[in-house]
C-alpha positions in Angstrom: 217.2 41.7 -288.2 215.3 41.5 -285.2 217.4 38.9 -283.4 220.4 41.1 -284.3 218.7 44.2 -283.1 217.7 42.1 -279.6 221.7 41.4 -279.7 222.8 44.8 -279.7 220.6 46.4 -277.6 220.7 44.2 -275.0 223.9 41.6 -274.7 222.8 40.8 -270.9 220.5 38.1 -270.5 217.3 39.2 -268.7 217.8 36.9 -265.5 221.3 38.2 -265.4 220.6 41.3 -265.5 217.4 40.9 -262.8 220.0 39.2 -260.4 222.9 42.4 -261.5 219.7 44.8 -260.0 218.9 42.5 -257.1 222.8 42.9 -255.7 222.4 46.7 -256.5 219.6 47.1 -254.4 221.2 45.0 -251.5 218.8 42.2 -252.3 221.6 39.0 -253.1 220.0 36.2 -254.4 222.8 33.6 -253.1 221.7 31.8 -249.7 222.7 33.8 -246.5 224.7 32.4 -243.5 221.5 31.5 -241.5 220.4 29.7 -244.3 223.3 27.7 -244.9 223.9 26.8 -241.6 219.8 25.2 -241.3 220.8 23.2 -244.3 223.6 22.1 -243.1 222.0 21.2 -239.5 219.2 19.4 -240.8 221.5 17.4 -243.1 223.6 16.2 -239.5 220.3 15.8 -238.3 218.9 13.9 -241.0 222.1 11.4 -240.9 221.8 10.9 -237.6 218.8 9.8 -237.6 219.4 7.3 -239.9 222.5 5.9 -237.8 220.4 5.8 -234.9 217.6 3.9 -236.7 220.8 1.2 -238.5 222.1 0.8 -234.9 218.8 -0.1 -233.2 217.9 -2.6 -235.9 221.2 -4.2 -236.1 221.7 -4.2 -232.1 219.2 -6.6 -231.1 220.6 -9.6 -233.2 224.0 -8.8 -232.2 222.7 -8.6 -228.3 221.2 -12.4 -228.8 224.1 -13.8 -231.2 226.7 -12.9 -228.5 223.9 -14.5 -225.4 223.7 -17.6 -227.3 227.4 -17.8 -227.7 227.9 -17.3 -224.0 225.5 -19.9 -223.4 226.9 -22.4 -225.4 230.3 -22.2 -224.4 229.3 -22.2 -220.7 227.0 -25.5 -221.2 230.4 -27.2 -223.5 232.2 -26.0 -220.6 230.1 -27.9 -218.2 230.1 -31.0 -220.7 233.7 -30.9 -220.4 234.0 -30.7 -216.8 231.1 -33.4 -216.2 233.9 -35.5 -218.8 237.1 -34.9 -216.5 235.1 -35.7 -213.3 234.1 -39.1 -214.7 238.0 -39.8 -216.5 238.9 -39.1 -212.4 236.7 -41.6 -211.3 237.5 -44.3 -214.0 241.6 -43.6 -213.2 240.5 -43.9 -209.5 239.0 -47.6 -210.7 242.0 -48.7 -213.0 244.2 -47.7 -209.7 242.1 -50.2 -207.6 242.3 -52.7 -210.5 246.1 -52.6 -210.6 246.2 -52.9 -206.7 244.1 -55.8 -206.5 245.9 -57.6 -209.2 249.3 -57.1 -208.1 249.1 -57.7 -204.5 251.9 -57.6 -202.0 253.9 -59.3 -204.8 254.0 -56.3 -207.1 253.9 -53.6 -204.1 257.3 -52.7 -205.1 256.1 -52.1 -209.1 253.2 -50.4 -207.7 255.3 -47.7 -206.0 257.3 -47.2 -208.9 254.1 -46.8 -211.1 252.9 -44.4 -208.8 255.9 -42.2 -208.5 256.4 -42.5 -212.7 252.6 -41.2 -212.4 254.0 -38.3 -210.6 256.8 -37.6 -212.8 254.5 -37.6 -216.0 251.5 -35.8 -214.4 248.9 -39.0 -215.0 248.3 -39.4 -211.3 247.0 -36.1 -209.2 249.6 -34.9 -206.2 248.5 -33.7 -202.9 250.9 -32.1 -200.2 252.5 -29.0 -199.1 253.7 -26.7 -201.6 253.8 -22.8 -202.9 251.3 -20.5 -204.3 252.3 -18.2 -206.9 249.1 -15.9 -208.1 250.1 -13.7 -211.2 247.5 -11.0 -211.9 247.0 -7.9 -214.8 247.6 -4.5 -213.5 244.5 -2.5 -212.4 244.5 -0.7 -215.3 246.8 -1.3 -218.1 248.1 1.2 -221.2 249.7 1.0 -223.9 253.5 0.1 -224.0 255.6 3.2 -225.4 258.6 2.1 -223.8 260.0 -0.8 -226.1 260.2 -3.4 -223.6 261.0 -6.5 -225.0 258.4 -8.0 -222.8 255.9 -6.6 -224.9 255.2 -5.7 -228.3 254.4 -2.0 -229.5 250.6 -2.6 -229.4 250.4 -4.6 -226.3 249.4 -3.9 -222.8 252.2 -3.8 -220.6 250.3 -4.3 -217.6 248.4 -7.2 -218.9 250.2 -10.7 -218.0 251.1 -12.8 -220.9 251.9 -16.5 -221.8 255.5 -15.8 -221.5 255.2 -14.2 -217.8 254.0 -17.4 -216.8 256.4 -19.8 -218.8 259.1 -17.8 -216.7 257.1 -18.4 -213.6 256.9 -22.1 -213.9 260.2 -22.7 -215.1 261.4 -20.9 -211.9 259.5 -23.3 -209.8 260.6 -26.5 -211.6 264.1 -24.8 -211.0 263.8 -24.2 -207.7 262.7 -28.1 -207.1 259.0 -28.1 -207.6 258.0 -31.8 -208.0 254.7 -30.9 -209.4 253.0 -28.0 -210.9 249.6 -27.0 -212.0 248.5 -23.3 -213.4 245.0 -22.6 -213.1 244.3 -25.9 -212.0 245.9 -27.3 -215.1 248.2 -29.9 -214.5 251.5 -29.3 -216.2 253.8 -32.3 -217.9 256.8 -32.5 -220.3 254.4 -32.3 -223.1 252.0 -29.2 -222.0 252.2 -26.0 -223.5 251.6 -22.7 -221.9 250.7 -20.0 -225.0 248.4 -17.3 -226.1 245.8 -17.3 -228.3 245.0 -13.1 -228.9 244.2 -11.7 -225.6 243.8 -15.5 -223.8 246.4 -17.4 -221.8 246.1 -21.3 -223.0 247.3 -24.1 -220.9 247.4 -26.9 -223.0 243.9 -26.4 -224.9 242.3 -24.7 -221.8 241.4 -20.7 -221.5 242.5 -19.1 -218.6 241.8 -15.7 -216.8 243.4 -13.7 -214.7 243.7 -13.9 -211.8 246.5 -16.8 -212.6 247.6 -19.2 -209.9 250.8 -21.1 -210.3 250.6 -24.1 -207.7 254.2 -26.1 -207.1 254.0 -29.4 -205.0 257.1 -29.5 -202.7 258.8 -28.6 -199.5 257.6 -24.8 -199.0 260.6 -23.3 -197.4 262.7 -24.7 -199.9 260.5 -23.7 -202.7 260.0 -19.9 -201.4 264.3 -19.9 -201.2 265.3 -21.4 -204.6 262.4 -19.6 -206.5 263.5 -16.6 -204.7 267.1 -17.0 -206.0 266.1 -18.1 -209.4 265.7 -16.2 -212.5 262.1 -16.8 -212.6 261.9 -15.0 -209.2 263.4 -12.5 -210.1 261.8 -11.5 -212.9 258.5 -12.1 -211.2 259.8 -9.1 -208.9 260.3 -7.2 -211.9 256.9 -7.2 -213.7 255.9 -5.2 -210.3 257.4 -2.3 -213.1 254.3 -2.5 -215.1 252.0 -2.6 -212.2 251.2 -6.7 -212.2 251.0 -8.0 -208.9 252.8 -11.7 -207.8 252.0 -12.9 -204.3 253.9 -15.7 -203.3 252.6 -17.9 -200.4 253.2 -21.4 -199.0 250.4 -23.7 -198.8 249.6 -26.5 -196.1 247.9 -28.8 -198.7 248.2 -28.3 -202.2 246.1 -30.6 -204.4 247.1 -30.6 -208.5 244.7 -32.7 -210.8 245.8 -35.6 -213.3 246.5 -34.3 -216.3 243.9 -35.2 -218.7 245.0 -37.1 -222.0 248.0 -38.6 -220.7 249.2 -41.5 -223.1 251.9 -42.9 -224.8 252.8 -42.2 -228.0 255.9 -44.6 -229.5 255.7 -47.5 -225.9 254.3 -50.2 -226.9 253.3 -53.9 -225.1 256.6 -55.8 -225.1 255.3 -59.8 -226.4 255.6 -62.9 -224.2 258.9 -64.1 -226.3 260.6 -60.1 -226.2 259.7 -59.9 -222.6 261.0 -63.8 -221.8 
């Protein structure tokens, strides 16, 4: 009877009805707007903190991974030039080999061999030529205007493998008799691509600034890659801001090309050669 009593003469529970006489009397017992906002503050405050703190402990090792990367590609990048400095000096040595074993007998095979080294890039070149230096745009954005050029998400100020495959086929076109980018000497069987944002000739990383080098008469090179379609669209990518200076060079010196060899010749036998 009591509890019944309790119900009837008072259905509102007692905190209820405390917080009903709080309102009443202007006193709210929800959290006011200067309150809120310190919560929310020191909330930011308290994640940022903790950001900061994951960012200084992870920064560090990240800082000396990407040093000791740097410093092992530049020392296998001195390993492999020390190795095509001594491959020059041993061709230089099978050259003098050959010489001295032919004699003025075989002077006539030994020009031949020399200008088949030419033609396959095995021997390095030296004479006059044309300089063609390809380089990104000082600053470079994305390309909104559907060139075909370029892809959607690609820099269209930023030269690409294909710029430079137009470049050099130009050059060969315009009668080039040797040609080297970034001191990489091209043959029938090198391949200028990209690898993300890197320009590869054969297996070797280039930057920009990109020099295309073409062994050949100079005046005649300047005219025919003028006329050709490579020239030509070299004028073009000025468009996109990329800048192509074409010069003539005294004395042009191209490189061997490293790796040179035969794949299917083979050593002919005394009776198939007889």
């Amino acid at each position: 009877m009591t509890l019944l009593r309790e119900v009837m003469e008072r259905p509102l529970d007692p905190s209820y009805a405390a917080a009903t006489a709080a309102r009443r009397a202007g006193l709210s017992s929800a959290p006011t707007w200067s309150r809120r906002t310190t919560t929310v503050a020191l909330g930011l405050l308290a994640g940022l903190v903790a950001v900061v703190g994951v960012v200084h402990l992870r920064a560090p090792g990240a800082e000396r991974t990407t040093v000791a990367l740097r410093e092992e590609v530049e020392q296998r990048q001195e390993e492999v030039d020390a190795l095509a400095a001594s491959v020059e000096v041993v061709r230089g040595r099978v050259v003098s080999a050959q010489d001295a074993v032919l004699g003025p007998v075989g002077a006539e095979l030994g020009e031949t061999a020399e200008s088949l080294g030419v033609l396959t890039g095995s021997a390095p070149v030296r004479g006059p030529g044309l300089r063609v230096v390809v380089d990104d745009a000082p600053s470079t954005g994305a390309d909104a205007s559907g060139s075909p050029r370029t892809d959607a998400a690609a820099d269209a100020g930023r030269v690409r493998d294909r710029d430079l495959q137009v470049v050099v086929n130009g050059l060969w076109e315009a009668g080039a008799e040797a040609v080297a980018v970034g001191g990489q000497r091209l043959t029938a069987r090198t391949a200028v691509r990209g690898a993300g944002e890197a320009v590869l000739v054969g297996y070797q990383p280039l930057a920009p600034p990109y020099a295309v080098e073409a062994v050949g008469d100079p005046d005649d090179l300047a005219t025919g890659f003028a006329r050709s379609a490579g020239g030509r669209y070299a004028a073009g990518l000025a468009d996109y801001g990329i800048s192509v200076e074409v010069d003539e060079a005294e004395e042009l010196h191209l490189p061997a090309a490293p790796g040179v060899r035969p794949e299917t010749a083979r050593v002919l036998e005394e009776e198939e050669g007889s």
